[in-house]
DODOKE-129530 format. One record per atom (N, C-alpha, C, O): residue in one letter; x, y, z. Coordinates in steps of 0.05 Angstrom, whole numbers, padded with zeros to 5 digits, always signed. Layout:
N
AXYZ
...
END
This chain:
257
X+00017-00024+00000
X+00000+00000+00000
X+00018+00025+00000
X+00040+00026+00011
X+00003+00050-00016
X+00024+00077-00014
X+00026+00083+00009
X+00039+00103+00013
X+00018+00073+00027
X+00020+00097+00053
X+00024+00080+00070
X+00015+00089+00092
X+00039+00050+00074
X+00062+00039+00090
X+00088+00046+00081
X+00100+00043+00060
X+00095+00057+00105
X+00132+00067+00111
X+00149+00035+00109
X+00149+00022+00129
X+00157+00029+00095
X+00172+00007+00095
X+00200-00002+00080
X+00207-00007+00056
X+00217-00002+00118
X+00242+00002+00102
X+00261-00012+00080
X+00277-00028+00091
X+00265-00010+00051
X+00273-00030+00039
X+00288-00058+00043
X+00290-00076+00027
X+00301-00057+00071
X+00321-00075+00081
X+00300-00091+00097
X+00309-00109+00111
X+00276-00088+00097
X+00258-00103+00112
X+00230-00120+00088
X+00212-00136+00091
X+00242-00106+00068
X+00214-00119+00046
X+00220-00145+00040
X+00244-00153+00041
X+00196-00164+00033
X+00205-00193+00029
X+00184-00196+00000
X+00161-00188+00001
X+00193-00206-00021
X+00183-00209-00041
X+00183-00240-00053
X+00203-00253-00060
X+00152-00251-00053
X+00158-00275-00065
X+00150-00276-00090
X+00131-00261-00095
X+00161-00295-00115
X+00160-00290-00128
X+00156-00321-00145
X+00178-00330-00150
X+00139-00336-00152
X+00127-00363-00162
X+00132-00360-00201
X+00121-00348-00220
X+00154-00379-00198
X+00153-00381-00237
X+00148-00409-00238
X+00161-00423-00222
X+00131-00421-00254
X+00124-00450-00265
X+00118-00448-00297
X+00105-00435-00314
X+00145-00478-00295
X+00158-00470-00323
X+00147-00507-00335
X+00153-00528-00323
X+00134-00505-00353
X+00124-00535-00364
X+00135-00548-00378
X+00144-00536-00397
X+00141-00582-00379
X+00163-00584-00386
X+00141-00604-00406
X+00120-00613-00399
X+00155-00607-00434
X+00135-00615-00456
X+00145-00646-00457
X+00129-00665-00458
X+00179-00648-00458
X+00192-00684-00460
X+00189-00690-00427
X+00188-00674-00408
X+00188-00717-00426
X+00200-00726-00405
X+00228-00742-00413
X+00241-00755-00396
X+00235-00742-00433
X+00263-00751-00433
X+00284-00732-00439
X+00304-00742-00448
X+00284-00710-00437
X+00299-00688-00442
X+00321-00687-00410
X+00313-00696-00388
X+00339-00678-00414
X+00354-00673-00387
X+00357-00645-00381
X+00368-00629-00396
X+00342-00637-00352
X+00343-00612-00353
X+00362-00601-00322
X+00364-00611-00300
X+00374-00574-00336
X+00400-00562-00316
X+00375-00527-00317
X+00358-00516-00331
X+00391-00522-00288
X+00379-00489-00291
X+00404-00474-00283
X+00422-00483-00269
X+00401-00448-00293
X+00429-00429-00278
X+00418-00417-00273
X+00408-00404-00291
X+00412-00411-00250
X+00395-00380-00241
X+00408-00357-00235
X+00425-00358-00218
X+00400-00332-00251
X+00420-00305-00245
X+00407-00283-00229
X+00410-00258-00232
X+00386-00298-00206
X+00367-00274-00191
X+00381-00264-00165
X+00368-00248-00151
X+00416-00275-00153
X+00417-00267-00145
X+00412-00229-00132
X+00406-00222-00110
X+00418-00212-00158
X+00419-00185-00153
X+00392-00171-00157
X+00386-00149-00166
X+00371-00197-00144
X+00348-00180-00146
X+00337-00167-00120
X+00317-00154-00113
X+00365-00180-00107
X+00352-00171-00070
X+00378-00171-00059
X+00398-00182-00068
X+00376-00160-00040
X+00406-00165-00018
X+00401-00194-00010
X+00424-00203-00014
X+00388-00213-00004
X+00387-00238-00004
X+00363-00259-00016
X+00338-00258-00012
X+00374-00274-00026
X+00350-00285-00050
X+00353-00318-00040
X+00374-00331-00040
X+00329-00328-00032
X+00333-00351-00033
X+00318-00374-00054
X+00308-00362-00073
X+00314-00393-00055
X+00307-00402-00083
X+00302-00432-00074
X+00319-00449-00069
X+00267-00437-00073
X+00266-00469-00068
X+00250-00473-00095
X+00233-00458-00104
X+00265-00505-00110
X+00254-00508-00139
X+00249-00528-00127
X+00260-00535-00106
X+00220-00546-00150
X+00214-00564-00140
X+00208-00577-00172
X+00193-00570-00191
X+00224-00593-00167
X+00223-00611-00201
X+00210-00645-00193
X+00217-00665-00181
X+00180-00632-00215
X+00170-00661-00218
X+00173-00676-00249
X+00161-00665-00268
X+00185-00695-00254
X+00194-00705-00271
X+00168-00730-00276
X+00160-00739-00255
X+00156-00738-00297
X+00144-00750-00308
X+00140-00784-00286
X+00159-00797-00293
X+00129-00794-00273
X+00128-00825-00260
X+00151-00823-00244
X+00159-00840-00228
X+00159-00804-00248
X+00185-00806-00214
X+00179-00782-00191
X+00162-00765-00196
X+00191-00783-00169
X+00178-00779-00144
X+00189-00745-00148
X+00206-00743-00166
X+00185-00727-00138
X+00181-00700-00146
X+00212-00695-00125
X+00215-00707-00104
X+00236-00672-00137
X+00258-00668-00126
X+00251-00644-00123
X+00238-00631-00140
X+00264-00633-00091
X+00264-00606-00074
X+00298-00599-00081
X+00316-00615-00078
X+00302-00570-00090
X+00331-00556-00081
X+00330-00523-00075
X+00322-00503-00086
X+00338-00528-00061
X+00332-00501-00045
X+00365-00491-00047
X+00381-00509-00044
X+00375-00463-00052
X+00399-00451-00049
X+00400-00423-00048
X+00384-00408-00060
X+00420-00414-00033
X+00429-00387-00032
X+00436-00368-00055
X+00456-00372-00068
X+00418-00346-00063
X+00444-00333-00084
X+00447-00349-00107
X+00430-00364-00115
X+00471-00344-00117
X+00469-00355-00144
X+00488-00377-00147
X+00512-00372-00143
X+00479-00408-00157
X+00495-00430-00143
X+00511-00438-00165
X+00525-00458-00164
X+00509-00424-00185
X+00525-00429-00221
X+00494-00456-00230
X+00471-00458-00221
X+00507-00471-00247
X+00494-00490-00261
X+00482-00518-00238
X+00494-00536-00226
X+00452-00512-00240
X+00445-00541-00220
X+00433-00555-00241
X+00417-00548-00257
X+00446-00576-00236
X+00425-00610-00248
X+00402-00612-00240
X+00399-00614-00216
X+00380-00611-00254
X+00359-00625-00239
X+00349-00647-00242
X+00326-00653-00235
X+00367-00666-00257
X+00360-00693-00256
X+00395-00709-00264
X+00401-00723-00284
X+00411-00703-00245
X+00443-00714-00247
X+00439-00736-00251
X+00418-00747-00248
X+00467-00749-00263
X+00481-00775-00258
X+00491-00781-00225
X+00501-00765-00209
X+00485-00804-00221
X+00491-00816-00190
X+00522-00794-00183
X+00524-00780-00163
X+00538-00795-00200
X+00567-00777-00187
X+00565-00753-00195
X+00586-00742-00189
X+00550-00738-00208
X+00539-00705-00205
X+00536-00700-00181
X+00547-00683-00168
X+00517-00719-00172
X+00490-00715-00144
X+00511-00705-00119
X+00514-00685-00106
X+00528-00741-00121
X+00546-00738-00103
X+00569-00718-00092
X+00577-00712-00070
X+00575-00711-00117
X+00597-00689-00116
X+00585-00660-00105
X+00597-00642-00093
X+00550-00662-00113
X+00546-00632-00104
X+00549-00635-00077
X+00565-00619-00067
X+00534-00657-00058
X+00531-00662-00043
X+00556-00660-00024
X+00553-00647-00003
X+00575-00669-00029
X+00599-00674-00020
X+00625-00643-00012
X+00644-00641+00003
X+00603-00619-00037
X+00623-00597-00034
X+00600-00591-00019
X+00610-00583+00002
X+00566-00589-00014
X+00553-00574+00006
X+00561-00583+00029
X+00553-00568+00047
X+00576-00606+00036
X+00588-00614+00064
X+00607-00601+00070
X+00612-00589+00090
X+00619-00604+00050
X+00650-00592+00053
X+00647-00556+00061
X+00667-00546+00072
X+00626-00540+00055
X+00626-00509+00061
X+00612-00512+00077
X+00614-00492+00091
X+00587-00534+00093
X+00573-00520+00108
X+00596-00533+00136
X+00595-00517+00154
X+00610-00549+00143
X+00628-00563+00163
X+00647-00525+00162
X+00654-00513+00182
X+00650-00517+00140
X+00670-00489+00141
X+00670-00465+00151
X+00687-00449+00159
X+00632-00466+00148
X+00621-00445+00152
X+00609-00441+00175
X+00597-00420+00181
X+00610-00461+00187
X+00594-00469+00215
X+00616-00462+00237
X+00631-00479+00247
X+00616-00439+00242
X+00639-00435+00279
X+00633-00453+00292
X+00645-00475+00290
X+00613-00450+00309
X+00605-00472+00325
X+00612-00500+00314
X+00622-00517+00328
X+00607-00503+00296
X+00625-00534+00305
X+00654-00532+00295
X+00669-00552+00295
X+00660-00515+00288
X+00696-00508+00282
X+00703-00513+00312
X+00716-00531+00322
X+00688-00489+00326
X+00695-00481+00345
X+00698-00509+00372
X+00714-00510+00390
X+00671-00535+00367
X+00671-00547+00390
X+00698-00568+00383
X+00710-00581+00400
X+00702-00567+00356
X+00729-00593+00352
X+00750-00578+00361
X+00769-00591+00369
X+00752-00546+00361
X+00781-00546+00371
X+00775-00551+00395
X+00785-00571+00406
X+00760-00538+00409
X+00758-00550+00437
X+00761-00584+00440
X+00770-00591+00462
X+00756-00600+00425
X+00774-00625+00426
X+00800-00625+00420
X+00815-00638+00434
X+00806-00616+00406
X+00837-00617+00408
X+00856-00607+00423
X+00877-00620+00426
X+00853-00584+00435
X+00865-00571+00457
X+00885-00582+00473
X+00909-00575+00472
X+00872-00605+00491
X+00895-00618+00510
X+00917-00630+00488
X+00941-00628+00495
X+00914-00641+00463
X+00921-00661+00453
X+00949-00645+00435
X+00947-00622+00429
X+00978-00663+00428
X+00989-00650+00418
X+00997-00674+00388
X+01013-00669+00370
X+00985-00692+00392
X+00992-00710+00370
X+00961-00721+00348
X+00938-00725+00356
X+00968-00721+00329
X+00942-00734+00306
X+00929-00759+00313
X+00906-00767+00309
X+00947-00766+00322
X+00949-00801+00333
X+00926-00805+00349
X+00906-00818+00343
X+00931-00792+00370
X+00914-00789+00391
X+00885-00787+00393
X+00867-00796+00408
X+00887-00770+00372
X+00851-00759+00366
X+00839-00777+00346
X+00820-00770+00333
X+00853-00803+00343
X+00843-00816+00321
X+00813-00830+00333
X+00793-00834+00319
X+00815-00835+00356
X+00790-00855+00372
X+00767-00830+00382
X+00744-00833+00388
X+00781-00807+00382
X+00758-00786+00387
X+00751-00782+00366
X+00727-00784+00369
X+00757-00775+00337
X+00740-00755+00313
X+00730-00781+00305
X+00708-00779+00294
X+00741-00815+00307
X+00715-00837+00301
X+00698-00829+00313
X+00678-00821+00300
X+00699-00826+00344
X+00678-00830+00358
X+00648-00815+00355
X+00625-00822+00359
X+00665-00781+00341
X+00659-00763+00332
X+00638-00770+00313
X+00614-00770+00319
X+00647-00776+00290
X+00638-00783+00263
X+00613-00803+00268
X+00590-00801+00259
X+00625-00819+00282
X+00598-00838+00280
X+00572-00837+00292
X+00552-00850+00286
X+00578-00816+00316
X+00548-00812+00328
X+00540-00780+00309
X+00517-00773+00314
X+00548-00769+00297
X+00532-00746+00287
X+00522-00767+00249
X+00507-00762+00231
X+00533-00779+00253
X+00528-00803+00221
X+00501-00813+00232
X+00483-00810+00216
X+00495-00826+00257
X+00470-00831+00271
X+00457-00814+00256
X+00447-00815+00234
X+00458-00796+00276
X+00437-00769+00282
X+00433-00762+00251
X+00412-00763+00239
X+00449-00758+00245
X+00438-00743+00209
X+00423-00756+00195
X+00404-00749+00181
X+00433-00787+00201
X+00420-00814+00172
X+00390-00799+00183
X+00375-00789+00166
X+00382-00798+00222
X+00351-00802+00230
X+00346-00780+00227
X+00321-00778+00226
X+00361-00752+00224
X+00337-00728+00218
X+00337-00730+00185
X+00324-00712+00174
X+00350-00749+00168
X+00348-00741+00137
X+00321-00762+00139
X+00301-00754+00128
X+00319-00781+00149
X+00295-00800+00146
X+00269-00798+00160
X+00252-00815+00166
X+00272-00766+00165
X+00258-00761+00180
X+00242-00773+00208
X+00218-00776+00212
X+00265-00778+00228
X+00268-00795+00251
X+00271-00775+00276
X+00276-00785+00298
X+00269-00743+00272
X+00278-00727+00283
X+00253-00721+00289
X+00237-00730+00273
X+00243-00704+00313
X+00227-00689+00318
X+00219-00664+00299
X+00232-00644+00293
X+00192-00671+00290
X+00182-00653+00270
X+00166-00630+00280
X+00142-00627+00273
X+00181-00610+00299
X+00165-00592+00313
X+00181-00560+00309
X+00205-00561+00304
X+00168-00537+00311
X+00184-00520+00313
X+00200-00505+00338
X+00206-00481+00340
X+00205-00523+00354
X+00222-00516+00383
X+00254-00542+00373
X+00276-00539+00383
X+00249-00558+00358
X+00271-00576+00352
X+00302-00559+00350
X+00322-00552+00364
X+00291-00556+00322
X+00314-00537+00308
X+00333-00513+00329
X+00358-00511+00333
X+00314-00501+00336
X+00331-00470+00361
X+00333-00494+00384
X+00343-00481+00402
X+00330-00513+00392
X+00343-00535+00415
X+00362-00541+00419
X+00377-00538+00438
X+00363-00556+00387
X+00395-00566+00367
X+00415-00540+00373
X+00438-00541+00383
X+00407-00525+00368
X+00425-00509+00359
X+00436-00487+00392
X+00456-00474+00393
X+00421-00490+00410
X+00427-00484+00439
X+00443-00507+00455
X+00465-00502+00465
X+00431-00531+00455
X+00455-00554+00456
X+00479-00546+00445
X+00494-00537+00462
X+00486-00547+00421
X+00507-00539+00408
X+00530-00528+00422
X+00552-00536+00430
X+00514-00499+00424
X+00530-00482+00438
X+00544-00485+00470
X+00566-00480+00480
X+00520-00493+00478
X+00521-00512+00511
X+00543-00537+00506
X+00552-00544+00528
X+00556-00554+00481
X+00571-00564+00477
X+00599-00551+00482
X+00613-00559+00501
X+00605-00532+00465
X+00624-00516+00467
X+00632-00509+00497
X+00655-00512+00504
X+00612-00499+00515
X+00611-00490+00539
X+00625-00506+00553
X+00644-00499+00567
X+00615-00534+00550
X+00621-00555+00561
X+00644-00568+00561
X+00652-00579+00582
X+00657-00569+00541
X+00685-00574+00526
X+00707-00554+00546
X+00726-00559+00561
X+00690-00530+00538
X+00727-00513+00545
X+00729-00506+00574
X+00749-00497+00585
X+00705-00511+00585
X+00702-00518+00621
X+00729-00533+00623
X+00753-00527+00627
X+00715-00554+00620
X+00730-00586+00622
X+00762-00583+00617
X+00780-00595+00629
X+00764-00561+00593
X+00788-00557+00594
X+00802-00545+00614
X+00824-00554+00623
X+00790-00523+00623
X+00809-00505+00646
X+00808-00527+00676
X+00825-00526+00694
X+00792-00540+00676
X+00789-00557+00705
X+00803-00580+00704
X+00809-00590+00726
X+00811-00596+00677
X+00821-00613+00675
X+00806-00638+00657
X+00785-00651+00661
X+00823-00640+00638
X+00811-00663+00611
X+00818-00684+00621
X+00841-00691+00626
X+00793-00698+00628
X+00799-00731+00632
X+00800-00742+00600
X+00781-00748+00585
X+00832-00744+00593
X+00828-00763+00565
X+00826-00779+00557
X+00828-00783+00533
X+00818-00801+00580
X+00810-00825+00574
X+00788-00831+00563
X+00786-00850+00548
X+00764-00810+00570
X+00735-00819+00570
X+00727-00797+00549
X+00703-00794+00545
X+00745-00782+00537
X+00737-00758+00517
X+00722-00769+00497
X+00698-00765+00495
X+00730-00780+00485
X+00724-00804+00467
X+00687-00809+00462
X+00674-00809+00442
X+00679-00815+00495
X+00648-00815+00502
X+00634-00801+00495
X+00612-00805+00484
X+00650-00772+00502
X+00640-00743+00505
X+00638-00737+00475
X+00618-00729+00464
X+00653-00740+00468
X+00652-00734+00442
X+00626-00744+00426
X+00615-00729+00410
X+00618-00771+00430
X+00602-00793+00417
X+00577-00772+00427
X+00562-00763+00410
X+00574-00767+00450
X+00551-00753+00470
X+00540-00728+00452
X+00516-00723+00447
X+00557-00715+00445
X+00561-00689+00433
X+00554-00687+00403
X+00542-00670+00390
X+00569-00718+00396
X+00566-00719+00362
X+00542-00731+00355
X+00536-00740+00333
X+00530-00731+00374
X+00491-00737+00364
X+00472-00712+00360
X+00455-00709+00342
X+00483-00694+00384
X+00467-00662+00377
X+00484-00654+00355
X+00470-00646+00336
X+00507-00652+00351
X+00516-00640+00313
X+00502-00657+00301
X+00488-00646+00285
X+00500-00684+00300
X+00496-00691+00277
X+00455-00688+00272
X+00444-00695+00251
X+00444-00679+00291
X+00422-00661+00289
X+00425-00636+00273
X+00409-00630+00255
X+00439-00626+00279
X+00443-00605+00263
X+00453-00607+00237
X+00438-00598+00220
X+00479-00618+00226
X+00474-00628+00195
X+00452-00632+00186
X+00446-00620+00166
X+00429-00654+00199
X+00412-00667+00192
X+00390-00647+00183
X+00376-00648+00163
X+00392-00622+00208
X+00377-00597+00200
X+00373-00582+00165
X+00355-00572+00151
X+00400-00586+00166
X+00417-00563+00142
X+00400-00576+00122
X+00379-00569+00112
X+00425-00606+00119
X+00407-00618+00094
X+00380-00626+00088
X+00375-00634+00065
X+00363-00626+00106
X+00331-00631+00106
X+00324-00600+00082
X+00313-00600+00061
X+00336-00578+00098
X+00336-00543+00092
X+00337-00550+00055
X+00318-00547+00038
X+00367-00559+00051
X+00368-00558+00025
X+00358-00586+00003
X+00357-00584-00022
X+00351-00606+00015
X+00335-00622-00004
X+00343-00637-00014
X+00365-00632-00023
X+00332-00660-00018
X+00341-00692-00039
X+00325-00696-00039
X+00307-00690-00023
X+00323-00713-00064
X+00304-00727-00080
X+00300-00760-00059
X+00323-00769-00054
X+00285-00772-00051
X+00283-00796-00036
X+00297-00818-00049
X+00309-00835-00036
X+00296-00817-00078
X+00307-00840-00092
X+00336-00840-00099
X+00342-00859-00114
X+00357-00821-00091
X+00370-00818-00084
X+00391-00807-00053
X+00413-00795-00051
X+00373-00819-00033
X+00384-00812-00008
X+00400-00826+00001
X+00408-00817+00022
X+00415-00855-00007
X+00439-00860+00005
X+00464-00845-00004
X+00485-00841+00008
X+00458-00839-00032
X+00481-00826-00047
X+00484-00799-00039
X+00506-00788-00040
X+00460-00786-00030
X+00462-00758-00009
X+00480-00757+00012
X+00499-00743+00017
X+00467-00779+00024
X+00480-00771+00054
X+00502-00786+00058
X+00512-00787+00080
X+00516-00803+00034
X+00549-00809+00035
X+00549-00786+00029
X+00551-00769+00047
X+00549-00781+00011
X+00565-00747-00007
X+00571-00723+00011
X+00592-00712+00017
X+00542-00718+00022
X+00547-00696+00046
X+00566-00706+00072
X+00586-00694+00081
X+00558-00725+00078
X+00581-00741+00102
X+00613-00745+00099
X+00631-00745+00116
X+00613-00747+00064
X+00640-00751+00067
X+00653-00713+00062
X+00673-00701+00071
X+00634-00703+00045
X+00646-00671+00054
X+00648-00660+00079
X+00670-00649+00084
X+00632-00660+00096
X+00631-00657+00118
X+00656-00669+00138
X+00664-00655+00157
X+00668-00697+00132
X+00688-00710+00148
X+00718-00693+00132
X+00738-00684+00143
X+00709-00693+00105
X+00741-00676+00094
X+00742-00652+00105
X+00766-00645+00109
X+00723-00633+00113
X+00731-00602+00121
X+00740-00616+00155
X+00757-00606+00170
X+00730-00632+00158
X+00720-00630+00193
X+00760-00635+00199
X+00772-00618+00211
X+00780-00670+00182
X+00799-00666+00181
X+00809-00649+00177
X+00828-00646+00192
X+00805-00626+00156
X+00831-00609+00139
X+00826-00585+00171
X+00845-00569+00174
X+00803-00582+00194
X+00800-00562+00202
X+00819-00576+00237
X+00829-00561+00253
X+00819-00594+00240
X+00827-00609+00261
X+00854-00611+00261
X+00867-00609+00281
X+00867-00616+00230
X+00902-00621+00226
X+00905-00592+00228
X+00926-00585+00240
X+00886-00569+00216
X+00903-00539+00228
X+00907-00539+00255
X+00927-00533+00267
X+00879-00548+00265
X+00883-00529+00298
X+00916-00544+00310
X+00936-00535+00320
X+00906-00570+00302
X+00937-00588+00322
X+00967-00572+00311
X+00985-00565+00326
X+00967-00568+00282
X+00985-00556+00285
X+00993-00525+00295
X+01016-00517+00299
X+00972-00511+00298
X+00974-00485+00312
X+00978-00488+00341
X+00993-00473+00352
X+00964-00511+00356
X+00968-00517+00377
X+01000-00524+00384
X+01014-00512+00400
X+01008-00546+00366
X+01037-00555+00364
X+01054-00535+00366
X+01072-00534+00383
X+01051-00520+00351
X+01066-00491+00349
X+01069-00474+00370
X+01090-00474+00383
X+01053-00462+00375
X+01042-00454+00404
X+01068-00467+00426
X+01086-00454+00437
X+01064-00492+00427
X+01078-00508+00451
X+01111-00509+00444
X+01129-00516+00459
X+01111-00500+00422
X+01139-00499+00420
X+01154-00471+00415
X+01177-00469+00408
X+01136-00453+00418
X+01151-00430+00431
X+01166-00424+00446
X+01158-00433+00467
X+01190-00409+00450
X+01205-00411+00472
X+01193-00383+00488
X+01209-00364+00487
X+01163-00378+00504
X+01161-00363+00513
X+01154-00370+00548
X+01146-00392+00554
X+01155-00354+00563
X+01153-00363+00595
X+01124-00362+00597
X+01109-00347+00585
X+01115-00389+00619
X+01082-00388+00624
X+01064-00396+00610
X+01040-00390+00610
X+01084-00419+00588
X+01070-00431+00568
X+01040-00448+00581
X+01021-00447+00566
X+01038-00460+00603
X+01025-00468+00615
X+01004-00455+00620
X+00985-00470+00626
X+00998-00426+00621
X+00977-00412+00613
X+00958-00407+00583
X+00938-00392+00581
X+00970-00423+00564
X+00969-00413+00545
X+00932-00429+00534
X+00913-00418+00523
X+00934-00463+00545
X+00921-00468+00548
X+00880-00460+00563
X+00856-00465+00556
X+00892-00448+00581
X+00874-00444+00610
X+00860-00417+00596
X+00836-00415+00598
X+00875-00399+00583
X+00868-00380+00563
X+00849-00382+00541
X+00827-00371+00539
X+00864-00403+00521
X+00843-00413+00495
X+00817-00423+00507
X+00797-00423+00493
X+00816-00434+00535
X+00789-00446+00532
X+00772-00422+00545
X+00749-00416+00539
X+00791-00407+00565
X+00767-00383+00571
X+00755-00369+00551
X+00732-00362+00551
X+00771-00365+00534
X+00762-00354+00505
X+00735-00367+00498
X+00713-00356+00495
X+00740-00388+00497
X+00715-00410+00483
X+00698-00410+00500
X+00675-00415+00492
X+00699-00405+00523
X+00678-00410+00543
X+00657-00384+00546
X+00633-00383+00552
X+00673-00368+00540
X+00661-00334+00531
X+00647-00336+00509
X+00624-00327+00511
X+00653-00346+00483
X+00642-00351+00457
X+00617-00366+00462
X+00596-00352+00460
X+00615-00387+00468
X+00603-00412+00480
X+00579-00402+00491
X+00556-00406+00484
X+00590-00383+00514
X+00563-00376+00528
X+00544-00352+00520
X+00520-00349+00525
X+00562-00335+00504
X+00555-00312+00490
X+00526-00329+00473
X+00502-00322+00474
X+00541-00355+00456
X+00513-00364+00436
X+00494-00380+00451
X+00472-00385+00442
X+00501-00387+00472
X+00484-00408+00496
X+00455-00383+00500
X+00432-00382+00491
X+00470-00367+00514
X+00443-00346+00522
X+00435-00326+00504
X+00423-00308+00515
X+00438-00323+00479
X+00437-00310+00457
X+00412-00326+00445
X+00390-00316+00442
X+00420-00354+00440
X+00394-00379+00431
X+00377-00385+00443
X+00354-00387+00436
X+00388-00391+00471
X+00363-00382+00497
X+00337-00369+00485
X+00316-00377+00476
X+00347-00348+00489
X+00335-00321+00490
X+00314-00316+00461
X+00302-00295+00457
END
């Protein structure tokens, strides 16, 4: 209406194109160039293909060239780099693995924790992609307060003292609420059903390559760190986790709230 004040950074515009498709044996790709029609544009397509089950993709901005009906190793590969940026882009869980790494000064070591890691958020994802998760709207902001309460939890433990025997547990404990949260993401951006094992390898194994390439930095920054020749190295520790524990709580009562 002319006579609502409404500030452009607050307008939301939806906008419905249905486009008819005449073959069903044709192979169809889209490039969408709507990023610059908004400061943020988001984009859920929903492709129903002729006797096969109807595919959801939802993306940010402008994602270059999407398939909408790939070969089995298209699918995978997309899949595999949306793991790989959302494990990158996610602090919070950057943030709760270095807090696993912390005490630790060898690769070796953390080999029985990032399993332990891996395999309970591999749980949790397979049951929120199969929809095994709580289908409510208090879930999602739960996941994601846990989370942070993870972090909290971690770099406590650190300044009071890491039992490293049983980290391993903790970790497993921990890697069920992340792997809620992946499970979140990719529900967000969509697969076709008749392709969901090849999803959720693809995303799982991107997700495990950022999670290593982000775990071999911290150890070696950590490594480094310890081999400074500076006095009170022993603080240096007790420090990084108060840091985290500040971070931690900052998003704990932030999500709260």
């Amino acid at each position: 209406d002319a006579d609502v004040d409404l500030p452009p950074a607050q307008a939301l515009l939806d906008v419905l194109f249905e486009v008819p498709i005449a073959s069903d044996q044709s192979e169809f790709s889209i490039d969408p160039q709507v990023a610059h029609l908004g400061l943020r544009t988001v984009t859920v397509l929903r492709f129903v293909p002729a006797g096969r089950p109807e595919r959801v993709y939802q993306y940010t901005g402008t994602p270059g060239l999407v398939r909408l009906d790939p070969r089995w190793f298209q699918a995978a590969f997309r899949f595999v780099v949306l793991g790989f940026e959302h494990i990158l882009d996610g602090l919070d869980h950057l943030l709760f693995l270095f807090c696993l790494v912390v005490p630790f000064r060898s690769f070796w070591a953390l080999v029985p924790i990032v399993t332990s890691f891996t395999v309970a958020h591999s749980i949790t994802l397979i049951a929120a992609s199969m929809g095994l998760a709580p289908n409510a709207l208090w879930f999602p902001p739960l996941i994601e307060t846990l989370i942070a309460l993870s972090i909290v939890f971690m770099a406590f433990e650190n300044i009071l003292g890491a039992k490293l025997n049983r980290r391993w547990l903790i970790a497993f404990g921990f890697g069920l609420i992340h792997g809620f949260g992946f499970g979140g993401f990719l529900f967000e951006v969509g697969f076709s059903e008749d392709n969901i094992l090849k999803t959720l390898f693809g995303f799982n194994l991107g997700v495990e390559i950022g999670q290593l390439m982000a775990m071999s930095l911290f150890i070696l920054i950590i490594f480094g760190i310890s081999k400074l020749d500076i006095k009170n190295k022993e603080y240096i520790n007790p420090l990084l986790a108060t840091l985290l524990v500040t971070l931690g709580t900052y998003w704990f009562v932030y999500r709260v709230i």
